[in-house]
Every structure is written in structure tokens, then in C-alpha cells.
ZAMARGU-4260 file (C-alpha; in steps of 0.2 Angstrom, whole numbers, plus 5000, padded with zeros to 4 digits):
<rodrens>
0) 4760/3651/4508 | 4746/3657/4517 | 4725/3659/4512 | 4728/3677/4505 | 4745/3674/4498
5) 4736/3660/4486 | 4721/3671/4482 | 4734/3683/4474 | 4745/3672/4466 | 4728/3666/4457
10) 4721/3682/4454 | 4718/3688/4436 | 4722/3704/4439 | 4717/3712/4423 | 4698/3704/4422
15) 4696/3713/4441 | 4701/3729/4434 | 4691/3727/4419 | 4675/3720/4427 | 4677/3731/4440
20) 4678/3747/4432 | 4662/3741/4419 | 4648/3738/4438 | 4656/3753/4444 | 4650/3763/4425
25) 4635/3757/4429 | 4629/3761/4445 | 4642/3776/4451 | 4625/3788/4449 | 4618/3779/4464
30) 4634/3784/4475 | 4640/3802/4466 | 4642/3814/4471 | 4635/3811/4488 | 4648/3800/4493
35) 4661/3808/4483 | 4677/3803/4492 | 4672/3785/4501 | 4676/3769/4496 | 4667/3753/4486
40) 4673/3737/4487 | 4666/3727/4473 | 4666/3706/4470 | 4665/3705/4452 | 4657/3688/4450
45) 4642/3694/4459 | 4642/3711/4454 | 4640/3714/4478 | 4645/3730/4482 | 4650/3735/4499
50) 4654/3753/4504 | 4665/3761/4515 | 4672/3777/4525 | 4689/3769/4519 | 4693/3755/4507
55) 4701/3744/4522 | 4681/3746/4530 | 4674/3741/4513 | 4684/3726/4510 | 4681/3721/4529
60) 4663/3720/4523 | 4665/3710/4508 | 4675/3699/4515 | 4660/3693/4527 | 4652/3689/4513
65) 4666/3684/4503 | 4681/3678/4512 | 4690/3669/4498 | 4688/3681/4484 | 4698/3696/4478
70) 4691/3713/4476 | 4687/3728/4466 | 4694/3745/4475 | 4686/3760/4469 | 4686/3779/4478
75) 4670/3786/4475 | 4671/3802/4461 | 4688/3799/4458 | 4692/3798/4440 | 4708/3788/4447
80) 4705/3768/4455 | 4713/3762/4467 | 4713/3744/4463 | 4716/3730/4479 | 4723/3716/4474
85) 4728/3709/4494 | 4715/3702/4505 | 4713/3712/4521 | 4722/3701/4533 | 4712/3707/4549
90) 4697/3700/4548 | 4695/3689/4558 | 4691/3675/4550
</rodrens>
């Protein structure tokens, strides 16, 4: 089993999505609506958001900061989350 297949066997899922979805109550008014449509990528232990054009770019940036951790996906002014629960294998580390 590789690195990212471990992280998400390990992964509690549910406390992600839950975690996730509370930072991303709190601070959308800083990203909508003017970035309706991108991407955030949020580590819920240290509540670091990373933003993207896509969500594959904004886990790529969160993984520099935090290759062993499994994040938070959410498509800015969606009511809908997309929730990732794989680690992006390309990059490079």
C-alpha cells in the first residue's frame, strides 16, 4: 500500500466533511461571490486554505504545505461540496 492509499484508509471521513464545511461557514464572505466558481482546498487541523482555479490546483498547493494530510474540497458558491478524500498523486513529492 502506498503513501496516499494509507492516508485514505485512515481518513475519518465524516470529521473532514463536518470540519470542513464549519471554516468554510466562516470565512466564504471573504471568497463570494468573487470567486464564485473556483476552488478551496482546506486542512482542517489548521484551519490553511489554499485556493484554486481547479480543485486538483488547490490541492497541489496544500499538499506543499501539507503532504501527509487529507483535504477539504469545496467549489466556491456552490451550495453543493465536493468533498476529496484522495491525495493528488502528482505532486511531486
Amino acid at each position: 500500500m502506498n503513501n496516499n492509499e494509507g492516508l485514505i484508509k485512515d481518513a475519518d471521513i465524516k470529521r473532514i466533511s463536518e470540519e470542513g464545511t464549519k471554516i468554510y461557514n466562516q470565512i466564504k464572505t471573504k471568497y463570494e461571490p468573487r470567486d464564485n466558481g473556483k476552488f478551496l482546498a482546506i486542512e482542517i487541523d489548521s484551519k490553511d486554505v489554499y485556493p484554486g482555479d481547479k480543485s486538483a490546483e488547490a490541492v497541489v498547493l496544500a499538499k506543499k504545505e501539507h503532504p501527509d494530510k487529507i483535504f477539504y474540497i469545496v467549489r466556491i458558491g456552490f451550495d453543493t461540496a465536493e468533498m476529496m478524500v484522495r491525495s493528488f498523486i502528482n505532486t511531486g513529492r
